[in-house]
N, CA, C and O atoms as a MOPAC input file, in Angstrom:
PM7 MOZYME 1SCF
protein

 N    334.70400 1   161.76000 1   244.69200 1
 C    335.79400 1   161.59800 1   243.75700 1
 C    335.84300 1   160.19300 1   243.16200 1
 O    336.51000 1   159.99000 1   242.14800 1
 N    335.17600 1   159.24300 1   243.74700 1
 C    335.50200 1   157.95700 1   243.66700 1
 C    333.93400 1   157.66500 1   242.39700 1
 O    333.73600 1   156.80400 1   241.54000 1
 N    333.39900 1   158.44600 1   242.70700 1
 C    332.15800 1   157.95200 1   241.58900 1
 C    330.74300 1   157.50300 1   242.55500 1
 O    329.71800 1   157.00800 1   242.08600 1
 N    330.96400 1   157.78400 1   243.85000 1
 C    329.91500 1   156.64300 1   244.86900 1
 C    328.70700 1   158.06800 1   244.66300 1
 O    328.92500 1   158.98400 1   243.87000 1
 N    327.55500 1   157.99600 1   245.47900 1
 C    326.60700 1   158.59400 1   245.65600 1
 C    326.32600 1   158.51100 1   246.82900 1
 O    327.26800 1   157.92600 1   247.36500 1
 N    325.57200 1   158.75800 1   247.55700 1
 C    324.92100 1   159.20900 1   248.63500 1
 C    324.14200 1   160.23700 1   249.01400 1
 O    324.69800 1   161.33200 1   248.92200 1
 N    322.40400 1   160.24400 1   249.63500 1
 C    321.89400 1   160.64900 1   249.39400 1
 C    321.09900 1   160.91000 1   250.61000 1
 O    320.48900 1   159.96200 1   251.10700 1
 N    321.00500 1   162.52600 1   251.35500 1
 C    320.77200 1   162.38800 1   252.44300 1
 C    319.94400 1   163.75400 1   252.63200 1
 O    320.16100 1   164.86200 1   252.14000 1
 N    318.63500 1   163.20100 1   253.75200 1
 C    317.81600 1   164.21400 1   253.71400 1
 C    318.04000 1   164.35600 1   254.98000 1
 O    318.02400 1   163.55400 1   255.91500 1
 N    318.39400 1   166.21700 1   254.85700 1
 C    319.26800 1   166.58100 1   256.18900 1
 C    319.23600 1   168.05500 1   256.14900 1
 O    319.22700 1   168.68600 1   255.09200 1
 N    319.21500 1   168.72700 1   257.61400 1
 C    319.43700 1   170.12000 1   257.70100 1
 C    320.51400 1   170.75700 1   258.44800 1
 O    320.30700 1   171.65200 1   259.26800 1
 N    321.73600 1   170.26500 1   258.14400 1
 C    323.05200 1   170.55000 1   258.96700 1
 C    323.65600 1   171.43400 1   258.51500 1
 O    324.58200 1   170.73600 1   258.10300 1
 N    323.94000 1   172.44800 1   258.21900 1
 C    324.45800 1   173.12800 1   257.98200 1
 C    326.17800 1   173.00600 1   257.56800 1
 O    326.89100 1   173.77300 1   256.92100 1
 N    326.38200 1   172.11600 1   258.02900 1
 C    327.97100 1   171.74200 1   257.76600 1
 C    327.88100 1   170.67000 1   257.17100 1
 O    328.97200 1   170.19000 1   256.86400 1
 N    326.87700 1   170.01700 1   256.84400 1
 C    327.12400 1   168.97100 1   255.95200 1
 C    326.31100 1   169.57700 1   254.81700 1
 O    326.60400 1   168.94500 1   253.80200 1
 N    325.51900 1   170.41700 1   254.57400 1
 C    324.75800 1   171.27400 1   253.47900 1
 C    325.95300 1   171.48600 1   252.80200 1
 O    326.17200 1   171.06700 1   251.66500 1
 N    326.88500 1   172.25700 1   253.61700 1
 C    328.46000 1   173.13200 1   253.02900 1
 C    329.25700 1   172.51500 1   252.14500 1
 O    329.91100 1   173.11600 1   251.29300 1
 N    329.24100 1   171.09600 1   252.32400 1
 C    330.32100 1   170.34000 1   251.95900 1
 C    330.00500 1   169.59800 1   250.67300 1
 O    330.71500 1   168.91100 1   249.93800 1
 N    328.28400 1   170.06100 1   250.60900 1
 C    327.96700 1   169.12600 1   249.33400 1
 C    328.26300 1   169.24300 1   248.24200 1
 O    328.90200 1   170.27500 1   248.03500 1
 N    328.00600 1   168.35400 1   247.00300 1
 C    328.17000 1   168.40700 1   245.77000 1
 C    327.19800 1   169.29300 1   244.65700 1
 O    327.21200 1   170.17100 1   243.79400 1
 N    326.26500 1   168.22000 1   245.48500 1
 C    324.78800 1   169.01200 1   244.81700 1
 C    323.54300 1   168.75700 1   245.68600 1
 O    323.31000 1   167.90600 1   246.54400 1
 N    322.90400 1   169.65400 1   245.24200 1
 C    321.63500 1   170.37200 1   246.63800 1
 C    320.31200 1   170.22200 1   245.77800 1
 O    320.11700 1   170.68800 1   244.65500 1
 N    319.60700 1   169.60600 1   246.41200 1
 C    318.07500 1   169.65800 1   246.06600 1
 C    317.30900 1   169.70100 1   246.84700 1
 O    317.03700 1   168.68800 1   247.49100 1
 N    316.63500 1   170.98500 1   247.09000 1
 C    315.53300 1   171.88300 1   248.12900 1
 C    314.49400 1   171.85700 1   247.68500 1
 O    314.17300 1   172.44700 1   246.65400 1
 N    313.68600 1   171.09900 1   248.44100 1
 C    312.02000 1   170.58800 1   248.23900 1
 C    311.74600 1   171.79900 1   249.66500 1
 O    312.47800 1   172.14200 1   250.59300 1
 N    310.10600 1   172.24700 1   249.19500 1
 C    309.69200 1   173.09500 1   249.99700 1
 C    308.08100 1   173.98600 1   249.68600 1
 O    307.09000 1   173.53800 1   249.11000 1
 N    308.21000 1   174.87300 1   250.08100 1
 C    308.69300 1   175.53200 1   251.35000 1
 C    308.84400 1   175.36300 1   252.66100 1
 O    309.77100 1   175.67600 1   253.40800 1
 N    307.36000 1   174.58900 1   252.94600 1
 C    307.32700 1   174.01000 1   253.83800 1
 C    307.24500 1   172.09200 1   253.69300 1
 O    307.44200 1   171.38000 1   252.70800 1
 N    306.82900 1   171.68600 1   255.29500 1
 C    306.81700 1   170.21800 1   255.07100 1
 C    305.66100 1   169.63500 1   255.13300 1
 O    305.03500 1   170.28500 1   255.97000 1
 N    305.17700 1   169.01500 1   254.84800 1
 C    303.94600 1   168.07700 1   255.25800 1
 C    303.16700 1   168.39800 1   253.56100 1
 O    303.77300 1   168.60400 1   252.50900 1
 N    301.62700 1   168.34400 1   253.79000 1
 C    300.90100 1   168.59900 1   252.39300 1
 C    301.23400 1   169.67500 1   251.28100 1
 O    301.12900 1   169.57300 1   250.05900 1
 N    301.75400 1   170.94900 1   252.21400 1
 C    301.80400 1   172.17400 1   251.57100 1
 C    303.41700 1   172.40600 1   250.89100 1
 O    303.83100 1   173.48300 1   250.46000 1
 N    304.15300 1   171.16800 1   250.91900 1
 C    305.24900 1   170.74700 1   250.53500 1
 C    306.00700 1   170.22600 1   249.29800 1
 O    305.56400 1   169.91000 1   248.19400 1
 N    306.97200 1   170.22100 1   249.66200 1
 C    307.33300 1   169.07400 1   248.07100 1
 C    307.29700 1   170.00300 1   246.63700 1
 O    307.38200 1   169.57900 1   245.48500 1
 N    307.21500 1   170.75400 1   246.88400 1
 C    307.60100 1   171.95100 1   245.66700 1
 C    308.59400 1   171.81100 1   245.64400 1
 O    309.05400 1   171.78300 1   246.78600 1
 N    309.96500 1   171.57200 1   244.20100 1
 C    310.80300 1   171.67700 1   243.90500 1
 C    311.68600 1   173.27500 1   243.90800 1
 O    311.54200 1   173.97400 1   242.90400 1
 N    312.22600 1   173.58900 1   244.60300 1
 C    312.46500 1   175.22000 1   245.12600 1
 C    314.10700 1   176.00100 1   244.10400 1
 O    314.41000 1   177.09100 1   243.61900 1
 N    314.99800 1   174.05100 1   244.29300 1
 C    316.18400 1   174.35500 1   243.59300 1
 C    316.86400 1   172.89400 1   243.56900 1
 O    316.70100 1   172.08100 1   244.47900 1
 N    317.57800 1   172.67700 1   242.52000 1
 C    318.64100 1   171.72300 1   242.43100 1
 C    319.56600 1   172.26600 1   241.76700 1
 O    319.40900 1   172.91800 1   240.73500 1
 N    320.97800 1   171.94200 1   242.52700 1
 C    322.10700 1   172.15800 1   241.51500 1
 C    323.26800 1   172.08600 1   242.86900 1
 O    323.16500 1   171.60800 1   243.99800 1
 N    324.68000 1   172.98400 1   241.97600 1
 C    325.48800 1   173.36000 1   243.71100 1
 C    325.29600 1   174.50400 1   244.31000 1
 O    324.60300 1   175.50400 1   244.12100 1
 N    326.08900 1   174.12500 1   245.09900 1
 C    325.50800 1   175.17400 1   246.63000 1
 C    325.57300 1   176.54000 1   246.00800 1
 O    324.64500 1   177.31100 1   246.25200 1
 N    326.40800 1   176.87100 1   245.35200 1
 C    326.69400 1   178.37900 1   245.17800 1
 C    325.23700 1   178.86000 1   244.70400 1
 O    324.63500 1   179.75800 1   245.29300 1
 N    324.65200 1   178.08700 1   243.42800 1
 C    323.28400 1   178.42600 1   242.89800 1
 C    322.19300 1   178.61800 1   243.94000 1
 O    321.27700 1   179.42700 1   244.09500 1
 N    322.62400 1   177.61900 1   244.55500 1
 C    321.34700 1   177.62600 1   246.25700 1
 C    321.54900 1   179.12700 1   246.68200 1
 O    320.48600 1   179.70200 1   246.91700 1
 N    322.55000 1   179.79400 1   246.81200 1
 C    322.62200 1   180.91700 1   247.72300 1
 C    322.52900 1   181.93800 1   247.12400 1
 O    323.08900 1   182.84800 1   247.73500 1
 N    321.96700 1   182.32200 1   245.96200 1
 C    321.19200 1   183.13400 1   245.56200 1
 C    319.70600 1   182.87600 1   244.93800 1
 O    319.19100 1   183.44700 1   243.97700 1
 N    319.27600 1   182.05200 1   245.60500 1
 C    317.38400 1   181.58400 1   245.47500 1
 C    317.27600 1   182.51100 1   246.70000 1
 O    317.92300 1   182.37700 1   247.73900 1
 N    316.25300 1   183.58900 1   246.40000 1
 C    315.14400 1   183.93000 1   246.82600 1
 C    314.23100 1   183.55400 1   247.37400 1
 O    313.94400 1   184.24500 1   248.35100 1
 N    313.26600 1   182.29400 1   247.09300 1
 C    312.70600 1   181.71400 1   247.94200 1
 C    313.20200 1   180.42300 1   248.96300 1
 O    312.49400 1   179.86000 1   249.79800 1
 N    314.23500 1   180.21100 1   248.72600 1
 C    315.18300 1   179.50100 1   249.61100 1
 C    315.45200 1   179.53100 1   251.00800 1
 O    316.56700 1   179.80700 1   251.45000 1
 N    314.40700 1   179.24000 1   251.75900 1
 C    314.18400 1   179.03600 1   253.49900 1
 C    315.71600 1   178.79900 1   254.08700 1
 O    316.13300 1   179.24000 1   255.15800 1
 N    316.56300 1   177.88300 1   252.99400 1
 C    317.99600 1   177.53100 1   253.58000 1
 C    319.03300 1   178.47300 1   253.39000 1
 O    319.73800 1   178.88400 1   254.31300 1
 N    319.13900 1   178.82300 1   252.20700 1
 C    319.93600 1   179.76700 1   251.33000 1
 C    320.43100 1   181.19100 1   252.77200 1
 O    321.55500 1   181.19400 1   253.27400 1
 N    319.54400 1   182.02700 1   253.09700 1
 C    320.41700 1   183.02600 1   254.09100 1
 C    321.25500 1   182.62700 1   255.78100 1
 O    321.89200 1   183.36900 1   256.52900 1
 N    320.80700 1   180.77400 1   255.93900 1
 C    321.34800 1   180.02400 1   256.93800 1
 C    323.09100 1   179.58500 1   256.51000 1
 O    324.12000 1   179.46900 1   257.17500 1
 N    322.82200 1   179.46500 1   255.37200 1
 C    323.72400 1   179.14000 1   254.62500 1
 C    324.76000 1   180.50800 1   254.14400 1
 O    325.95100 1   180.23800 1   254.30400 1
 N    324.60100 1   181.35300 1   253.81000 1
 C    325.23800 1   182.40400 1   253.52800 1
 C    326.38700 1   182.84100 1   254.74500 1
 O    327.59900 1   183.04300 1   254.82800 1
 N    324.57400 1   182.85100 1   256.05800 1
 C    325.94400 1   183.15400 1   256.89800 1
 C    326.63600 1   182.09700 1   257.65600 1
 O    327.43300 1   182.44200 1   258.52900 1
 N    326.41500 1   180.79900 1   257.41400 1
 C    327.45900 1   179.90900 1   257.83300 1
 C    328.67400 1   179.99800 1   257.12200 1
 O    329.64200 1   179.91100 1   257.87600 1
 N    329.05300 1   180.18800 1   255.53400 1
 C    330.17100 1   179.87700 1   254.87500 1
 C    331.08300 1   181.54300 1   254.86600 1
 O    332.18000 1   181.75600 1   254.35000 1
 N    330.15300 1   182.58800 1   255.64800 1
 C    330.85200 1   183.39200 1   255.98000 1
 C    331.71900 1   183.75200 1   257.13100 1
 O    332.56900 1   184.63200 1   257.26400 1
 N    331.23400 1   182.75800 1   257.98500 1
 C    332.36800 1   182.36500 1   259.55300 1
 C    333.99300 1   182.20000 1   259.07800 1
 O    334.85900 1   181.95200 1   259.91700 1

């Protein structure tokens, strides 16, 4: 709200939830990586298809 940024590479699930905006590099990590998969907000994340995070996520914000 304040205008700040912060920028954090992370797989928490409760801090995924809370974000603003999401940018999912993937599929996997190391060489075979770093493919741009999705950016935007969360809601857009949770209907990507190839989104490794996206059905972790679905059913967390459904608790």
């Amino acid at each position: 709200d304040q205008g700040h940024t912060v920028v954090v590479i992370e797989h928490h699930l409760d801090l995924l939830a809370e974000a603003d905006y999401i940018v999912e590099l993937g599929p996997v990590g190391g060489p075979d990586g770093g493919e741009l998969l999705y950016q935007g907000e969360l809601a857009g994340l949770l209907g990507v298809k190839r989104s490794p995070t996206a059905p972790y996520l679905r059913a967390k914000l459904k608790r």
